[in-house]
N, C-alpha and C positions, 0 to 999 in steps of 0.2 A: 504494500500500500504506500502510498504518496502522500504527503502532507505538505504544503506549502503554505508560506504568507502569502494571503491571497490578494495580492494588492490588483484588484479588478479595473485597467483603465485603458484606454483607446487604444494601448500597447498591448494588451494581455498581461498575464499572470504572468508577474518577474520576478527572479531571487537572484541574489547579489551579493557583495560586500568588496569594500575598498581595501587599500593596503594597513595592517595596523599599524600605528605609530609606537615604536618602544619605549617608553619611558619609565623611569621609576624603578624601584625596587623588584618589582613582582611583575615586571616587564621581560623579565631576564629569562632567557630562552636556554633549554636543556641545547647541548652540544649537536645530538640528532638533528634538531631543529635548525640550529646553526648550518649545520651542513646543505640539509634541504634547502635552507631558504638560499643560501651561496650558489648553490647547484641549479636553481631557479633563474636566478641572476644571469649567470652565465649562458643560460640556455634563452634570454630574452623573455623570461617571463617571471611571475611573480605568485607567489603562495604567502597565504596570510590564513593570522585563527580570528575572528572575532572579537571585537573588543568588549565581551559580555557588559551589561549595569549588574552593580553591585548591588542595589540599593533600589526600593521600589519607585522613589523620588526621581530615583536617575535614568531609568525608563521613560518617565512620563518626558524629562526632560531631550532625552537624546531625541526623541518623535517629534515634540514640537521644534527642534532643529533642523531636523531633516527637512520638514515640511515647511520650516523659510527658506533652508537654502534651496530647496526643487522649487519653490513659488519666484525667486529672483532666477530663476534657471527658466521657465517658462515667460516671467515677464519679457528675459531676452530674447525669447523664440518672437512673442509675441509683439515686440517694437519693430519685427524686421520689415524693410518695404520690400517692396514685389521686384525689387530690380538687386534686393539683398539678395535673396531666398538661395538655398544649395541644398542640395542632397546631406550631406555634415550638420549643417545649421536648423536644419527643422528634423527629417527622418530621423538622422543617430542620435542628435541631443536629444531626440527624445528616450532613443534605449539610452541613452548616458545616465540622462535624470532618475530614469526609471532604476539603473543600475545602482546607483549611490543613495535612493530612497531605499530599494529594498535591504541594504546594508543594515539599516536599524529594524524595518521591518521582522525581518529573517527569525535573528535574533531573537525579539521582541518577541516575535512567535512561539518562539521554544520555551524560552523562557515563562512562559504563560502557562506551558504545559507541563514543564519538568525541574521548576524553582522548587525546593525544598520551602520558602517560606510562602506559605498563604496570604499575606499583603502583597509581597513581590506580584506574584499568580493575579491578584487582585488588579496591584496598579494596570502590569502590562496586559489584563484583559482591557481595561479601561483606556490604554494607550493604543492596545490593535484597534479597537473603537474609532479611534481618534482618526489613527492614519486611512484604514479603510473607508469612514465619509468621506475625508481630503479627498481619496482616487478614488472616489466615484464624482467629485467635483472636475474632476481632470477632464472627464468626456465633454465638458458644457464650458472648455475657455475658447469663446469664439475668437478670439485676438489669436490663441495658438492654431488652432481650426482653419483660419484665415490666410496664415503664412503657410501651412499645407497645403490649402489649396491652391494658392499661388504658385508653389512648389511644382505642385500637379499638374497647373495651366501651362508652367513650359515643358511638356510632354517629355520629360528624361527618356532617355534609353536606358534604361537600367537591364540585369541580367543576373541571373543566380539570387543568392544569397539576399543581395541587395533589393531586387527587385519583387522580392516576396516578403522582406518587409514592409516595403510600400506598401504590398496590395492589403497587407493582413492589417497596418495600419488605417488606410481607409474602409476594409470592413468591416474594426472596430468602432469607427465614428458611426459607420448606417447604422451598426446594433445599439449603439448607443441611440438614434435618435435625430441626428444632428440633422434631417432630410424634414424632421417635423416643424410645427407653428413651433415659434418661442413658449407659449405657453404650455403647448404641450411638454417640448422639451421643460422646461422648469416643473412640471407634474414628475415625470419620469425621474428626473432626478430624485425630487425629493422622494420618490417611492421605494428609489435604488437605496440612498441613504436610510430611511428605514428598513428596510430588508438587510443589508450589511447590521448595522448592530443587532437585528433579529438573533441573524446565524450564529454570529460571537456567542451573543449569549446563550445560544442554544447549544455551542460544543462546549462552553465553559461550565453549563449545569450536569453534564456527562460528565465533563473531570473532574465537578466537585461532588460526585454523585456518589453516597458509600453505604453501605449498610452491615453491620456486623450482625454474622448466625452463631451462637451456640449451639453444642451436640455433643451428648453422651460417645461413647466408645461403640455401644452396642448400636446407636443412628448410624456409625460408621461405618458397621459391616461391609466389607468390600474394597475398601479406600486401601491401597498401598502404605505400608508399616512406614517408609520415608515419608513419606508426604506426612502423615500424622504425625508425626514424630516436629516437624514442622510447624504444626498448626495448634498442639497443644498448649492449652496457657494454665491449666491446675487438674488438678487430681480430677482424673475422668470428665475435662473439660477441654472443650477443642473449637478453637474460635475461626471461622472460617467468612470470608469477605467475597460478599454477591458480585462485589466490583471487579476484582479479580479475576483473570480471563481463565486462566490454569484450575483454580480454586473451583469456578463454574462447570470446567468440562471434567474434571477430575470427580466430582459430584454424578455427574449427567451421565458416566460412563461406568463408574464404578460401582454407585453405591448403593447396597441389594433393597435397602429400604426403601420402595414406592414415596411411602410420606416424606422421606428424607428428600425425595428427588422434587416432590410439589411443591415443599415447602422452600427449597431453595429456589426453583426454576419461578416458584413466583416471586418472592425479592427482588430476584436478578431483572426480572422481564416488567418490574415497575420502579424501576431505576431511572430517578429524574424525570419521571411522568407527570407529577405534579406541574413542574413549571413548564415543560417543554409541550406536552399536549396542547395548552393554549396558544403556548408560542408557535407551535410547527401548524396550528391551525390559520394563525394570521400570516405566517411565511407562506403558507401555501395560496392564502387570498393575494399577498403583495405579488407572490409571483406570475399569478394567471392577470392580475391585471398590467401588471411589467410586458409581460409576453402579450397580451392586447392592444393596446399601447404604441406596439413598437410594428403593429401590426402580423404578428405572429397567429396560429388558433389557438395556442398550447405553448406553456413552460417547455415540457418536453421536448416541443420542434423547437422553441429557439436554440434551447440548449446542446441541442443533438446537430444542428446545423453547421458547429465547427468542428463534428467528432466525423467517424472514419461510416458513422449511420448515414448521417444527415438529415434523418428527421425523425418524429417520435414513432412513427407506423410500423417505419424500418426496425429500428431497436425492438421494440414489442411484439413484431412479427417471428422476429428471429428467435426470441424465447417461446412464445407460444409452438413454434413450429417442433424446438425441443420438448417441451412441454408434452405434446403429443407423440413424437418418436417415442420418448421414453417409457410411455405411457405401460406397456407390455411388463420392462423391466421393474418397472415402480410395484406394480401392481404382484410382481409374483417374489420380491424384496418383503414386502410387508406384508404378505403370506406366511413367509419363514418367522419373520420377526413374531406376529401374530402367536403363529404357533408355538414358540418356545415361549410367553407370557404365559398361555393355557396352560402348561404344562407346569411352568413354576408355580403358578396363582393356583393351580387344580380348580378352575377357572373357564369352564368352555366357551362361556359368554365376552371372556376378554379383549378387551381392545388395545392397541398400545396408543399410547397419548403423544401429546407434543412431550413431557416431560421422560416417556418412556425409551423415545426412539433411538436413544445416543446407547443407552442402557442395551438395550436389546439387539440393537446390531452389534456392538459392544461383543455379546454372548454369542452370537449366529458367527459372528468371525472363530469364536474362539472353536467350537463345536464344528462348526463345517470345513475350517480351514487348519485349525491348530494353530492356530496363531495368538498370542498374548501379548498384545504389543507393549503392554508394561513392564515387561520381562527384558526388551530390550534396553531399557534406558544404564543399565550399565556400560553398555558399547557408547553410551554417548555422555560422559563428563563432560560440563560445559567448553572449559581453555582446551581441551585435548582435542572435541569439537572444532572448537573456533580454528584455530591453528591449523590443523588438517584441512578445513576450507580454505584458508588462503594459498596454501601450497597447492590446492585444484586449482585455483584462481589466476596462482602465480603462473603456474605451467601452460594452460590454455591460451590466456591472455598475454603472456609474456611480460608479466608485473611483477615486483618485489615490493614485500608490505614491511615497514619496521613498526615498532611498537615505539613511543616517544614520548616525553615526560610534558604534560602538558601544562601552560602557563597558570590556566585559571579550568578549574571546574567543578561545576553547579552540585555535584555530590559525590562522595569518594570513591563511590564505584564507575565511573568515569574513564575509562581510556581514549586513547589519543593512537592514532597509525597514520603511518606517511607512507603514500603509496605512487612507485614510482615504475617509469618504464624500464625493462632489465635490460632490453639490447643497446637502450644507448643511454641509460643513466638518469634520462632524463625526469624532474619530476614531474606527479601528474594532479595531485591532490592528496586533504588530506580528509580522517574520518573519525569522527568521536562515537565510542558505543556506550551507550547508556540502558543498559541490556535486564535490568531488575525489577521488579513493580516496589512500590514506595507510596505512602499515603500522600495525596493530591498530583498523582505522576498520571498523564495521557497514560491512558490503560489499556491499551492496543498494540500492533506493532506496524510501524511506519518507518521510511526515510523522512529527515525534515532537511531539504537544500538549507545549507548558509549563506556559502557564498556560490555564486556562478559561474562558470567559465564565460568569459568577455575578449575582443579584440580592444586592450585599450588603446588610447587617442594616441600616446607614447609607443605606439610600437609593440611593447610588451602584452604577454598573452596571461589574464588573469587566472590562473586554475583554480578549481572548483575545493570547496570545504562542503563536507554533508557532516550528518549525523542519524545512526540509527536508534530510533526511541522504539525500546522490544519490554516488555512483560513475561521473560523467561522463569522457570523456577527458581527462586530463591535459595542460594544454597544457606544449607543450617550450618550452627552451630557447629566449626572445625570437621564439617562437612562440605563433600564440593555438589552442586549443581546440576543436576543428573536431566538431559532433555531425550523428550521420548523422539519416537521416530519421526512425528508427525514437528515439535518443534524442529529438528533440523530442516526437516522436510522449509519449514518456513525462515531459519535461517539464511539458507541458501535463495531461497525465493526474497529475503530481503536485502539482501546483499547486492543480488543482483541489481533493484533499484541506482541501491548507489554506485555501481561501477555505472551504471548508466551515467548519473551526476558525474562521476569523477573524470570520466574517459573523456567527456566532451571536447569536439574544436571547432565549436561555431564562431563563430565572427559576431555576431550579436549574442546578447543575453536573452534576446525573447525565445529564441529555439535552442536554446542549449538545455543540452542532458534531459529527463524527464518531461522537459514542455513540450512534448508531442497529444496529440489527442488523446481525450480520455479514455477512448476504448482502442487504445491501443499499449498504452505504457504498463499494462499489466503485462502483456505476451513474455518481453524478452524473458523478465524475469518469472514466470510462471512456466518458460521453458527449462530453467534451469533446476527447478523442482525435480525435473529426470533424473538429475546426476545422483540423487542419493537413494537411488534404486537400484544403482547400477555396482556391481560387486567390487569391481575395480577397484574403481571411487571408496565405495567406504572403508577397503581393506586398507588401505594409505593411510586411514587413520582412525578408524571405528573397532576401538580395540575391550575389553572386559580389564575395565580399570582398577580390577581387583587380580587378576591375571591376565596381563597385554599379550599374551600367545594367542588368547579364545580372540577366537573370529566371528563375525559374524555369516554362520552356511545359507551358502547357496540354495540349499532347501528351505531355510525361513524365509528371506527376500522372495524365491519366489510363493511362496505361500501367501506372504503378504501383498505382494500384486494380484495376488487372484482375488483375497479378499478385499481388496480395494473395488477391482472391475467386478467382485459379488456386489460390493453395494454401491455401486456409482452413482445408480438411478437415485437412490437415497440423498446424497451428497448431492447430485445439480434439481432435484427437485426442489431443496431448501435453497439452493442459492439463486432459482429461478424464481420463488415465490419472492425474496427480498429484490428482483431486479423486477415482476412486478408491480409488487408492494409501492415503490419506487415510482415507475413511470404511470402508475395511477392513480399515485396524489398529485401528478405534475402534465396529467393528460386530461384536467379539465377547464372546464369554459371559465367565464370571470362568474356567470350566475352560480355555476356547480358548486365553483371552491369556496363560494360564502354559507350553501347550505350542507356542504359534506362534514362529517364526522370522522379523522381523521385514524382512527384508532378504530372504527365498525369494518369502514371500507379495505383499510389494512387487514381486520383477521376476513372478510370473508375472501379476500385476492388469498391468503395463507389455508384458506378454507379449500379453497377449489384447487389447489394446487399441490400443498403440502399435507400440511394435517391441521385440525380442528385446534385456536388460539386457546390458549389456558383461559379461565373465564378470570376476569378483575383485572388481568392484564392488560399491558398498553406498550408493547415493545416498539414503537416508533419513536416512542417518547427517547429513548436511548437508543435510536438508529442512526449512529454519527456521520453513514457516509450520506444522509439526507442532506447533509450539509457540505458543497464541496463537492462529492458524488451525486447531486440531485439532477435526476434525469442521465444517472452516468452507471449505474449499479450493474445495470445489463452487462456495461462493459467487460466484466471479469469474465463472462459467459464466452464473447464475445471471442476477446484477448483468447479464451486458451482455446477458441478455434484454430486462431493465427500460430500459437504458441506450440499445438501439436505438431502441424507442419514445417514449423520450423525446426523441431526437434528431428524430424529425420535427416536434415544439411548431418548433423551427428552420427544418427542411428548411422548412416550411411558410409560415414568416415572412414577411412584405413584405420584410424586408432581410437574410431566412435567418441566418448566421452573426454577423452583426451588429444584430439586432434587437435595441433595447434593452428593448422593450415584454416581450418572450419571455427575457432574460438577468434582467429586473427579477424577473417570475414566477418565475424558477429560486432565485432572491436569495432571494424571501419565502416561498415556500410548501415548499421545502427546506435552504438551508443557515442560514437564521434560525432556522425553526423543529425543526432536528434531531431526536430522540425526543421530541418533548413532547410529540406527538401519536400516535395507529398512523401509521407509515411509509408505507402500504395508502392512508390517505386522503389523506395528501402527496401521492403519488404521482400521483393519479387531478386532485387539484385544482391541479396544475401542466400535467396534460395537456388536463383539463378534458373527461372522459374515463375511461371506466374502459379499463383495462390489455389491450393485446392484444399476443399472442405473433408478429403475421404480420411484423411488419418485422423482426425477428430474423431468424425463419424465409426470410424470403426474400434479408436478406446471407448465409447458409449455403449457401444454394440449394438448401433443403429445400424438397418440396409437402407441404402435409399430406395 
């Protein structure tokens, strides 16, 4: 998943950061750092960490900085006459401006999500506030608007790179409005401006959203000795958190107690419903009348009109039509499931619930396949983990990762890696992992860009800073960190975001690394989910960290594939109903979205699709990719259409998961070159190949 500071304005969604300036005592850089940044130097470009705020006060203040120095940065756009105007002076200043705002933005972001203190969290919710009205002001300076058009009226010849920033630049002003009456334009604004603080607050009531369960030993039946060993806080007391993503599925899979599984699955699935029901009810008014407005029928098609769909039919066509393929497999999945409930419960009448499903395929894996996937997490110690992915990483890609002492960070379990080219030295970026859950910590797993890879104005080529914000187990107490198959499984899948972030070499900030459409930028790395299926791969480092001789056989892995493609239909059923769920709170009129009920129309789309909602619940209320992902959720479906296909460039390989020839092609003809191009012929000139749907089609175990 992707997370960005979503600074929304006539440029698109930009992330950034300038050079830091060293100063001071605790300015002082570990020797690694030194190195890289010299190394940087040399090679004509430039790596930097973020100048984090200390202080919630100094948040608020760097924001309203930014956003006088960017308002005297567009006054200058905006004084220029028609016989000033260049390509430099209105196009790039304006990624320039956009480059050096999202510097504080980025930041400011994170920080919002992964500040240990709760004022901090507070101000710079209050400060993204801030900066996100400002760029939604950006669309409506007709003085800057003016000198672009002007720009426009001497018909440049532009070409590549450049001349698709033009165009994406002038398609953001029509989406914005700028074609309408002043007055209208001045509605839509103010409409956008409310809708932006909406959203804010709608992710910041998710992160501040907790609830603590108590449970006996004997509620635990089922739950793995580490884990509780974990979770225990007093004698036969075991304190577990609805908020918790691990905590949730660890519950939902394990735990024999029916009422133990209701009583948690409904916490969890009314997590910040209070505040957020109302709110995502008026988000979804502002947004059908936004998308009205702007002359759109639907949320859905405005939003889909710059993704790889183009319009809401399309996206919602393409799940339903899954939807229906799968139809067969679904239905003889939760047949099995069924039948092992009856069997347990002695029970012939039994049904399995929303709260049973995890549970019971859980057991049909175990029973049909012999497979206990809890059993593996000794093959997978967190660092023993991590490290063994970079050495895939480094080998493929032809990268070297160091690990390096970082100047400042936000919580102790914080690392820092520099990640550089191995054939010719060169650096390429760097990466913070912030890899634990912690109270008021985004509770999810995402890349958050810092800084972005830029052509700057000096020559020098800015490379990119990310940071992965993950929710992995906690290690205990002089214990390490144990991830089952399915966290590496997402390791890898998150990683590969930020190679995407890091590899880039676009020439502008608007298409570099991850700003590609949004039903696209899940693929690459939802392709790279294969490699840890693949024996090779985990043998290199998937060792029994109680005895590193055991391996993990060939007969488990494949056992575990088969149990995977037994329940698939399971798996994209649920994740078809949340890509419904999705495009039909944002696929109504302006009349619709003022009389719908935003939480009925969600369970019956979950109703027809998946399974029957828990009753009292309101899981939209804490459905975060509604925000950011809204109108975009199909995408994941989507993406690992793309993503199958791309995976046989591998299967195919002389050295399959390890071909460097076929990891190098992924490097250049996708995460270098991010939207600087159509996506569409990326896509095609890394498969070398135009695009087919059958190897998707046939991990489903659909015929056409």
């Amino acid at each position: 998943m992707i997370i960005r500071a979503l600074i929304i304005i006539f440029i698109g969604a930009l992330v950034s950061c300038s050079t830091l300036k060293k100063t001071g005592s605790d300015m002082k850089f570990s020797s690694k750092w030194d190195s890289f940044e010299s190394s940087a130097i040399n090679n004509n470009s430039i790596v930097s960490l973020p100048p984090f705020e200390r202080s919630p006060q100094a948040s608020l203040d760097a924001v309203d900085q930014a956003i006088h120095v960017a308002n005297s940065k567009l006054d200058a756009i905006g004084r220029l006459k028609e016989d000033e105007v260049t390509f430099d002076n209105t196009i790039v200043a304006l990624d320039d401006m956009a480059f050096d705002v999202s510097l504080v933005a980025n930041r400011t972001y994170m920080l919002k999500e992964t500040s240990e203190s709760a004022k901090h969290r507070k101000k710079a919710t209050d400060a993204i506030k801030k900066i996100d009205e400002w760029a939604v002001g950006l669309d409506y300076r007709e003085d800057v608007y003016r000198a672009v058009k002007a720009f426009v009226d001497t018909q440049p010849e532009l070409q590549g790179e450049d001349k698709r920033l033009l165009d994406q630049t002038l398609r953001d002003y029509r989406r914005a409005g700028l074609h309408l009456s002043k007055d209208d334009r001045n509605e839509v604004e103010k409409l956008r401006k409310e809708l932006s603080s909406a959203t804010t607050e709608f992710r910041t009531n998710i992160t501040n959203a907790k609830k603590s369960l108590k449970f006996t030993k004997s509620e635990l039946v089922g739950l793995p000795d580490a884990f509780l060993d974990q979770v225990k806080t007093a004698k036969d007391q075991y304190t577990l958190q609805a908020n918790v993503t691990f905590h949730y599925l660890n519950i939902l899979r394990s735990a024999k107690s029916e009422q133990t599984r209701i009583r948690f699955s409904a916490e969890r699935l009314k997590l910040a419903s209070d505040k957020n029901v109302p709110l995502l009810k008026k988000i979804i008014q502002l947004r059908a009348l936004i998308a009205n407005k702007l002359g759109y029928k639907t949320w859905a098609d405005y939003r889909c009109e710059v993704k790889m769909a183009g319009d809401g039919k399309t996206a919602s066509d393409f799940l339903m039509n899954l939807k229906r393929g799968l139809e067969p497999k679904w239905k003889a999945e939760m047949a099995e499931f069924t039948k092992i409930k009856r069997r347990e419960t002695n029970d012939s009448d039994a049904v399995v619930n929303m709260w049973d499903i995890f549970y019971y395929e859980n057991l049909y894996k175990k029973e049909r396949f012999s497979v206990d996937a809890e059993q593996l997490r000794v093959f997978f110690p967190y660092e023993q983990t991590l490290q063994g992915m970079f050495r895939v990483y480094e080998e493929i890609f032809r990268l070297k990762i160091v690990e390096a002492k970082p100047q400042y960070k936000w919580n102790n379990q914080v690392t820092l890696h520099l990640v550089y080219d191995s054939l010719s030295g060169k650096p390429l970026g760097a990466l913070y992992l912030d890899m634990f859950p912690r109270d008021g910590k985004f509770n999810h797993f995402a890349m958050f860009p810092l800084i972005s890879g830029k052509k700057l104005s000096s020559g020098h080529y800015q490379r990119p800073t990310v940071a992965l914000i993950c929710n992995f187990p906690n290690p205990g107490k002089d214990k390490t960190s144990l991830l089952s198959h399915d966290n590496v499984e997402t390791l890898f899948h998150e990683f590969g975001h930020a190679l995407h972030g890091i590899l880039t070499q676009t020439k502008y900030t608007r298409f570099a690394g991850t700003s590609v459409p949004r039903d696209f930028v899940e693929a690459p790395s939802q392709m790279l989910e294969n490699w840890i299926w693949d024996k090779s791969v985990l043998d290199s480092f998937a060792a029994d960290y109680r005895d590193p001789s055991k391996k993990i056989p060939q007969s488990v892995l494949d056992k575990l594939q088969e149990a995977k493609k037994g329940t698939i239909a399971r798996h994209y059923r649920r994740q078809l109903s949340y890509g419904l769920v999705d495009l039909g709170l944002h696929s109504l009129s302006v009349d619709e979205a003022k009389t719908v009920d935003p939480v009925e129309l969600s369970h019956q789309i979950t109703e027809d699709v998946y399974l029957k909602p828990q009753e009292n619940t309101s899981f939209v209320g804490y459905f975060g990719h509604l925000m950011g992902y809204d109108a975009g959720y199909y995408g994941y479906a989507w993406a690992d259409a793309i993503s199958a296909d791309m995976a046989t460039v591998f299967e195919n390989a002389p050295n399959r998961f390890y071909d460097k020839k076929a990891g190098m092609r992924l490097r250049k003809e996708i995460y270098e070159i991010g939207d600087s191009r159509d996506v569409n012929v990326s896509i095609e000139k890394f498969l070398g190949r135009t695009r087919s749907l059958e190897p998707f089609l046939k991990d489903l175990g659909i015929n056409k």
